[in-house]
C-alpha positions as CSV (number, residue, x, y, z in Angstrom):
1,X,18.1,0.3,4.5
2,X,17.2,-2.9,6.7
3,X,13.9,-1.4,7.9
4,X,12.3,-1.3,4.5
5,X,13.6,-4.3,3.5
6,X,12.4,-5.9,6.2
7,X,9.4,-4.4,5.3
8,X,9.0,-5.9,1.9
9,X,10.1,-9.0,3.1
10,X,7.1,-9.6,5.6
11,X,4.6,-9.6,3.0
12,X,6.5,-12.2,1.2
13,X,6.8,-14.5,4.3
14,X,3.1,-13.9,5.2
15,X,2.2,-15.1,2.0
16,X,4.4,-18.4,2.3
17,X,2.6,-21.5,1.5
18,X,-1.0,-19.2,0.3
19,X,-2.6,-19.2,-3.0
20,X,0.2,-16.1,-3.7
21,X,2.5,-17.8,-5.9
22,X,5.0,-19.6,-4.2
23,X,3.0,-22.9,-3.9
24,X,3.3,-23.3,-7.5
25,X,7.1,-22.5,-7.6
26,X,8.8,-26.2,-8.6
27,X,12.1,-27.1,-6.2
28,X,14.6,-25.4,-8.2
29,X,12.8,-22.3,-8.6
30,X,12.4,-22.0,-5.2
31,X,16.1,-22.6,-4.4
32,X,16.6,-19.8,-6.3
33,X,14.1,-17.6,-5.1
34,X,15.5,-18.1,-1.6
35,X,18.8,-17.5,-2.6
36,X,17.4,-14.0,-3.8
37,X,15.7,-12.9,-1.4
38,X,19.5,-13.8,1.1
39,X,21.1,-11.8,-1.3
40,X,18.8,-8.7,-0.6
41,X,18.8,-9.1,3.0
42,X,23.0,-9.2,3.0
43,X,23.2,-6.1,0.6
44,X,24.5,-8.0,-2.4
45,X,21.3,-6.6,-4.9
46,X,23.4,-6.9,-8.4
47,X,23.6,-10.9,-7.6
48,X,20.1,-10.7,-6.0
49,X,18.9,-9.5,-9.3
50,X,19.9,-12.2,-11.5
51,X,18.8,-15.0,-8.9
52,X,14.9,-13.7,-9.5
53,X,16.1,-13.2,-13.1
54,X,16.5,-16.8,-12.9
55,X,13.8,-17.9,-10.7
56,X,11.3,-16.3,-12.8
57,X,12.7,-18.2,-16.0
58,X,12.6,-21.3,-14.3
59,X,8.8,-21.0,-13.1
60,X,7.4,-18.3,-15.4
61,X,3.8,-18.7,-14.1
62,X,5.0,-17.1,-10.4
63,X,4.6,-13.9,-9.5
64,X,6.9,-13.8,-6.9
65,X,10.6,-13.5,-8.5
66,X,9.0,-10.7,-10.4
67,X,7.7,-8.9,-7.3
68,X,10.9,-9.8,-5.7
69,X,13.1,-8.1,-8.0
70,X,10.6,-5.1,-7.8
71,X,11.3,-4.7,-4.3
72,X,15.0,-5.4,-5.1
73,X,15.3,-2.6,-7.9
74,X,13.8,-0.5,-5.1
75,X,15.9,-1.0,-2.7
76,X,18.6,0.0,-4.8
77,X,16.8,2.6,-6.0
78,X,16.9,4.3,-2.2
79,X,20.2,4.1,-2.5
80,X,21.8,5.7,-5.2
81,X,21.2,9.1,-7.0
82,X,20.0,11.0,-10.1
83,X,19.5,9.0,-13.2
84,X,20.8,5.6,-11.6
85,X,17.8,5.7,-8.5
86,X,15.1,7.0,-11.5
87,X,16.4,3.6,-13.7
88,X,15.6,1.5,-10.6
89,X,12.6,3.2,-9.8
90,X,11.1,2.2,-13.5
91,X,12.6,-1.1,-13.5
92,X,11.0,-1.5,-10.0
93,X,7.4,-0.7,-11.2
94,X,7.6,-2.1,-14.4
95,X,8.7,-5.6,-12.6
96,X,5.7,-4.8,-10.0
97,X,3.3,-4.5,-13.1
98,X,4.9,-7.3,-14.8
99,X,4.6,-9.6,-11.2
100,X,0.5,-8.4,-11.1
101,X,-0.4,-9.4,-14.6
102,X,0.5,-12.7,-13.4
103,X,-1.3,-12.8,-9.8
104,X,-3.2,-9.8,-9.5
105,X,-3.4,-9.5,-5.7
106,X,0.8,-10.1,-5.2
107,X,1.3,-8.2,-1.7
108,X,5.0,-7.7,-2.3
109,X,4.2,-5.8,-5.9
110,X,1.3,-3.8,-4.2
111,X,3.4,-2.3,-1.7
112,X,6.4,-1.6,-4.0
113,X,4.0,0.2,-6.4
114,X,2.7,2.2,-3.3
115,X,6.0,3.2,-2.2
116,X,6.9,4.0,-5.2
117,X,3.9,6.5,-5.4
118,X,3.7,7.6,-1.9
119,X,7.1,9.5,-1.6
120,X,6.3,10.2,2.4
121,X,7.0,6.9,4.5
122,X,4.8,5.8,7.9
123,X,6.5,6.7,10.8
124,X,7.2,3.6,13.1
125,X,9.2,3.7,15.8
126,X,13.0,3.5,15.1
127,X,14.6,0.7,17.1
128,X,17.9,0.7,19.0
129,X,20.9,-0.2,16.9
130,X,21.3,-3.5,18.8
131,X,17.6,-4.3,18.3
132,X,18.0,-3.9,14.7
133,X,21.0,-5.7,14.5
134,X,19.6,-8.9,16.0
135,X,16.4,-8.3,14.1
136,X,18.3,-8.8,10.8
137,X,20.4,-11.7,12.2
138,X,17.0,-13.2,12.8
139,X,16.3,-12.7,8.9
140,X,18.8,-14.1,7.7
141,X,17.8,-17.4,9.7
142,X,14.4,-17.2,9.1
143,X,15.0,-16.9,5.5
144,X,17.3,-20.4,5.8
145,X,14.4,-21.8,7.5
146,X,16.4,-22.0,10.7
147,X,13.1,-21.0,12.9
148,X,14.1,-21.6,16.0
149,X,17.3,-19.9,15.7
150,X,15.6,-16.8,14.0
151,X,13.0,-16.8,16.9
152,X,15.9,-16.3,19.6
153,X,16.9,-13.4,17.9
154,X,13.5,-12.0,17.5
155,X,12.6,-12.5,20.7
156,X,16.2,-10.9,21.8
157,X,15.4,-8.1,19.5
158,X,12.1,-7.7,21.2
159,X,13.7,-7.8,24.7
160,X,16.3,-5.1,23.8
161,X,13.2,-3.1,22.4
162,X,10.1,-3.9,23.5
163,X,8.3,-0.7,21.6
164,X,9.5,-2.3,18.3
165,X,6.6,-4.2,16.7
166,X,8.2,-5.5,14.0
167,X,10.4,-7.8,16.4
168,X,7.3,-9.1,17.6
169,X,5.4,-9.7,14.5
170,X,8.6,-12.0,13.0
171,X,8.7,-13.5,16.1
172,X,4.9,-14.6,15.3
173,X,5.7,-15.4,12.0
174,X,7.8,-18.4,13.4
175,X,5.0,-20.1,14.5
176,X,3.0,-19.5,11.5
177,X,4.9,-20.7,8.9
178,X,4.4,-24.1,11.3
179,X,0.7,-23.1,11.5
180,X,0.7,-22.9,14.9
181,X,-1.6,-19.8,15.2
182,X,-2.7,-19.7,18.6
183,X,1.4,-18.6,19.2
184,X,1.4,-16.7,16.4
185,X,-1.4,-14.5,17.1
186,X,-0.2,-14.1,20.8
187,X,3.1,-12.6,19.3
188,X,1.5,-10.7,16.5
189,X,-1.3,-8.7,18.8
190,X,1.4,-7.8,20.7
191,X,3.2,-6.6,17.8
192,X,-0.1,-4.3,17.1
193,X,-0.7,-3.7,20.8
194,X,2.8,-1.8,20.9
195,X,2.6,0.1,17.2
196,X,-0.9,0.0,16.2
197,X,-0.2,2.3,13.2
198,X,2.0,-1.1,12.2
199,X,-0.4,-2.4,8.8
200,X,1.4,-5.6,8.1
201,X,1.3,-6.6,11.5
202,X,-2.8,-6.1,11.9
203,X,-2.7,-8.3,8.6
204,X,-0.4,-10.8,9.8
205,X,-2.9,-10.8,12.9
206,X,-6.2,-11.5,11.0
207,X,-3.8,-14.6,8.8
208,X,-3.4,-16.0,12.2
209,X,-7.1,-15.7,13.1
210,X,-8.2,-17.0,9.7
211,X,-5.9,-20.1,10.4
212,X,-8.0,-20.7,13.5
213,X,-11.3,-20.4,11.8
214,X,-12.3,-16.9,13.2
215,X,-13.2,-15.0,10.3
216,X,-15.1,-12.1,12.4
217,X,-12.3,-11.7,14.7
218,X,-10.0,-11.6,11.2
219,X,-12.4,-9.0,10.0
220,X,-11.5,-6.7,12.4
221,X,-8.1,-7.3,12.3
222,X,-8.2,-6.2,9.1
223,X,-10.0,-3.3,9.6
224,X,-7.3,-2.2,12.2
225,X,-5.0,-2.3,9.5
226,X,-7.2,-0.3,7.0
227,X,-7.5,2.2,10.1
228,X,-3.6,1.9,10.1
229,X,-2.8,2.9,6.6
230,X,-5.5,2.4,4.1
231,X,-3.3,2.3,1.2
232,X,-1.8,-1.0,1.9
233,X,-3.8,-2.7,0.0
234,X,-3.2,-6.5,1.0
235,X,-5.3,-5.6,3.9
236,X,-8.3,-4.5,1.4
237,X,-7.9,-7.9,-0.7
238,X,-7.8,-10.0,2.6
239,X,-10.9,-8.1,3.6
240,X,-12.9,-8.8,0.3
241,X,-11.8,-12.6,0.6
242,X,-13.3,-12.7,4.1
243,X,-16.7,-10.6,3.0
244,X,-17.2,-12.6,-0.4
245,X,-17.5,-15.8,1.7
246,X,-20.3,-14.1,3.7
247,X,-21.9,-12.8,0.2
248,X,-21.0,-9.1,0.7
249,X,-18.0,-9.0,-1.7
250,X,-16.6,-5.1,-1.6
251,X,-16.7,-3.5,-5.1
252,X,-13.1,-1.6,-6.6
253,X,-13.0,1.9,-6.9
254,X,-10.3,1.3,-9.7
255,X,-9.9,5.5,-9.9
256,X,-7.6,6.6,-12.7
257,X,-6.1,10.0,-12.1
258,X,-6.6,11.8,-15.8
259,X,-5.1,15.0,-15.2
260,X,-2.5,16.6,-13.6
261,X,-1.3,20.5,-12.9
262,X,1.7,22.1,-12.3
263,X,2.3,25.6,-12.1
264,X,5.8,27.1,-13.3
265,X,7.2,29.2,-10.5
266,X,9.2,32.0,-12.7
267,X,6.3,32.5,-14.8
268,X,3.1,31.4,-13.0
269,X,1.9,29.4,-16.1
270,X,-0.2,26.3,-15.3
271,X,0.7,23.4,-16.8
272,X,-1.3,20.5,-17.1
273,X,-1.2,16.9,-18.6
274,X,-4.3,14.7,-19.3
275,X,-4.6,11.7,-20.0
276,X,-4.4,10.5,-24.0
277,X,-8.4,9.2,-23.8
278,X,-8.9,12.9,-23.2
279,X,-8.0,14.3,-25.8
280,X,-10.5,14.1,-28.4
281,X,-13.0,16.7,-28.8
282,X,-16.0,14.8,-27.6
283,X,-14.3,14.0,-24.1
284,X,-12.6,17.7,-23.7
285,X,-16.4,19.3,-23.3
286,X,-17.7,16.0,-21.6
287,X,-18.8,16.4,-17.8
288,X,-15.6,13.8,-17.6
289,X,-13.5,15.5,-19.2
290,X,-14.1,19.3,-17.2
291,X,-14.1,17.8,-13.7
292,X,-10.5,16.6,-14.9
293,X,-9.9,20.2,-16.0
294,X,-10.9,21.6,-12.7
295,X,-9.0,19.6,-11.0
296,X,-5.4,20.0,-12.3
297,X,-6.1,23.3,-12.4
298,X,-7.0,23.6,-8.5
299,X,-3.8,21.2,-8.0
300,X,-1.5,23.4,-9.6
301,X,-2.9,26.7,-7.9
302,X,-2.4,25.2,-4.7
303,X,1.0,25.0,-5.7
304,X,1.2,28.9,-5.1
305,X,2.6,30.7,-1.9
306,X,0.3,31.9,0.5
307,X,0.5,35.6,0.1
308,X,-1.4,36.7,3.2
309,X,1.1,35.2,5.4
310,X,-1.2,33.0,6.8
311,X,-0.1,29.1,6.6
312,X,-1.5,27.1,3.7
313,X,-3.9,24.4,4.2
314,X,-2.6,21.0,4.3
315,X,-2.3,18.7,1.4
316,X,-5.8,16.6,2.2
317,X,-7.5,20.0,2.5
318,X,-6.5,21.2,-0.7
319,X,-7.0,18.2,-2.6
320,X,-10.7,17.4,-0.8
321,X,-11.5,21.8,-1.5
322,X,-10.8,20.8,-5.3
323,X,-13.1,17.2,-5.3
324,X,-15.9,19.3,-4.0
325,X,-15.4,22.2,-6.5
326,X,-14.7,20.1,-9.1
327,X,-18.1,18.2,-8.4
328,X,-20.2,21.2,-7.6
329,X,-19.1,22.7,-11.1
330,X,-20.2,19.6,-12.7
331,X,-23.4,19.2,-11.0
332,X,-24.6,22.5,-11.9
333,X,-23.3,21.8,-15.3
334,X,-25.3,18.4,-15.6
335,X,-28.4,20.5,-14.1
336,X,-28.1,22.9,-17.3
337,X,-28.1,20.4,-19.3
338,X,-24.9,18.9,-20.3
339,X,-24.6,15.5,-20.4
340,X,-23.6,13.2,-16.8
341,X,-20.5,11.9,-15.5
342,X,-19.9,8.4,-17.5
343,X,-16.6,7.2,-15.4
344,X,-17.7,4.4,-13.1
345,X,-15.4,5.8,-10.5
346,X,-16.3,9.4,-10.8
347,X,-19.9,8.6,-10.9
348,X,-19.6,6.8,-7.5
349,X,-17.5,9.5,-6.1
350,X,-20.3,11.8,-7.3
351,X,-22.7,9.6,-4.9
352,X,-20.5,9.6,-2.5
353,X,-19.9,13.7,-2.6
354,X,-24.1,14.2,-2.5
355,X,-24.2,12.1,1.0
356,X,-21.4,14.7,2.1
357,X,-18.8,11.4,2.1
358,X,-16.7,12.5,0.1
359,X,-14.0,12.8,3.0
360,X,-14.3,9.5,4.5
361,X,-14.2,8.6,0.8
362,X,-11.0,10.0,-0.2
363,X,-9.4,9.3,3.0
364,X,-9.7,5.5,2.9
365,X,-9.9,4.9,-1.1
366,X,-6.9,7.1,-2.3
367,X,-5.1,7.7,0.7
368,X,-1.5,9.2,0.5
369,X,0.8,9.5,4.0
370,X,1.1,13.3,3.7
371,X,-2.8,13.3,4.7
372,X,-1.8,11.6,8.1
373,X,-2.7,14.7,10.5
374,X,-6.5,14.9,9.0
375,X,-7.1,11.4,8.7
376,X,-5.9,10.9,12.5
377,X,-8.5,13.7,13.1
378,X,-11.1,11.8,11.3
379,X,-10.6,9.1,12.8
380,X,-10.7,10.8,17.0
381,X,-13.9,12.3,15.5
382,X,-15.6,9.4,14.2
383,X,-14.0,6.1,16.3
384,X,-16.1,3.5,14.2
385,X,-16.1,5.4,11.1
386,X,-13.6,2.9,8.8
387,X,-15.8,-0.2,9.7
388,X,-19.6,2.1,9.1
389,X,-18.0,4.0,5.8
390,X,-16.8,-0.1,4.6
391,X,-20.0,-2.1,5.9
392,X,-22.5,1.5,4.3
393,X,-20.7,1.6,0.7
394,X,-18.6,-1.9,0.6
395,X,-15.6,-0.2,-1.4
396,X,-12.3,-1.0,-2.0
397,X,-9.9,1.0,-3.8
């Protein structure tokens, strides 16, 4: 329970005094915000709940009491069952969305709306019970603003387990609420030296950097934490911030999945669902509208048994088979004829799928945790590829 928590929590410290909300949050909001945010960390969620609740009414222009409760609603969503857990799942994304309206780049609601579409976590490394326990003691004092007292116990937590990173990345985040960075950043490469698969940290690095005036340095912090797990996507928006100032601003993606296919297993009927904009006639026989087609279809075959014995291929393989059928079927469509691709997103993939990129592509612009083996062998087979596919394309998701 803590681990995750603690998880959410980090992007809400790291964002402490930035342009993510909480400057704009009067006294009284705050209070209350803080209060939350105790109440989550000491398992008490029902009273955490009505503390945001509160927070929110009293500064309605934050994000952050909304993205707070999402991460509280999903919390308590990992911990219950059946209908109770799916409740707090929707109340969790809908207060995510509601959070995103109001500050579109709120870390905390971007990574509750990726874990609650990811269903596979990222592995770190579990830390001794007495690590943890003096990790969450140093919570609780951090979030009372006692930062000296919460350092101790980061450090201790550190001691007791040096291969945990996250003990090492609070520890930094001492310092950097107090901007000093120079401390911080000692603490949170460390952090990244000893988990380098640890996102938050690599973006907790680069704040540090950025708070020293480094932004090239930052750049490829950031870039370690794309490398890490490109679906966290606080890394992406730090990135952009960085590159914008330069003048090479890195475009969205903003890919909607349209369609999706299941196939039943007693009767081996596909199934598939398509988004409402589909289904008009025009759209059905459009080149958007088949590639959509193809590709629910290929989803929900994959969803059959191997019957040769042999071991299916794994879920990136399948769903990077079905891009490239889907786009070869439309290509030789569109050369027929028929009219082109008119999606923005789909159009660029379509580039992207002619300069045989398509992999790197999917990979680092819609990346799910269940393609962790293949993208680890992308990445041994092409060491610089992250920052040449980012600086060639300048993509976001």
């Amino acid at each position: 329970m803590m681990k995750k928590i603690a998880a959410l929590l980090l992007a809400l410290v790291c964002s402490y005094g930035s342009a993510q909300g909480l400057d704009s949050m009067s006294p009284e909001g705050l209070k209350l915000f803080n209060q939350a945010n105790q109440l989550v960390l000491e398992g008490k969620l029902s009273e955490a709940f009505k503390q945001f609740i509160a927070a929110s009414k009293v500064d309605p222009g934050s994000s952050l009491p909304l993205s707070g409760l999402a991460r509280a609603f999903l919390v308590g969503a990992e911990h219950t069952q059946g209908e109770t857990s799916a409740k707090l799942r929707q109340q969790a994304e809908a207060a995510a969305r509601q959070a995103l309206q109001k500050h579109g780049d709120d870390p905390v609601a971007q990574e509750v709306l990726r874990l609650l579409g990811d269903s596979k976590p990222l592995l770190l490394h579990q830390p001794t019970p007495e690590a943890a326990a003096a990790l969450h003691e140093g919570e609780l004092l951090f979030n009372q603003r006692k930062l000296d007292e919460a350092l101790v116990q980061y450090e201790r937590a550190a001691a007791l387990d040096p291969q945990f990173s996250t003990a090492w990345i609070y520890a930094g985040d001492c310092y950097f609420v107090q901007k000093k960075y120079a401390e911080a950043e000692q603490r949170f490469r460390k952090g990244v030296e000893v988990e380098p698969l640890n996102a938050q940290g690599w973006r907790f690095l680069a704040d540090a950097l950025m708070g020293q005036d480094k932004p090239g340095p930052a750049s490829g912090a950031l870039m370690g934490g794309i490398a890490a797990q490109p679906s966290q996507l606080p890394n992406w928006v730090k990135l952009n911030q960085i590159r914008t100032l330069s003048g090479f601003p890195l475009t969205p993606l903003n890919l909607t999945r349209k369609s999706r296919g299941e196939l039943d297993p007693a009767s081996k009927k596909i199934n598939i669902t398509v988004d409402p904009s589909l289904n008009t006639p025009d759209m059905s026989k459009s080149a958007d509208g088949t590639l959509w087609m193809l590709l629910a279809t290929a989803e929900a075959l994959n969803q059959q048994p191997a019957s040769d014995g042999k071991p299916k291929d794994g879920p990136f393989a399948t769903e990077l088979a079905a891009w490239r059928l889907a786009f070869k079927a439309v290509d030789d469509a569109i050369a027929k004829g028929s009219g082109e691709l008119k999606d923005p997103a789909l159009k660029t993939l379509q580039t992207l799928a002619k300069a045989d990129q398509l992999e790197p592509a999917l990979l680092l612009l819609q990346y799910k945790e269940s393609w962790r083996p293949e993208f680890e062998a992308w990445k041994a087979a092409n060491p610089d590829g992250v920052r040449q596919f980012i600086d060639r394309w300048q993509l976001r998701p």
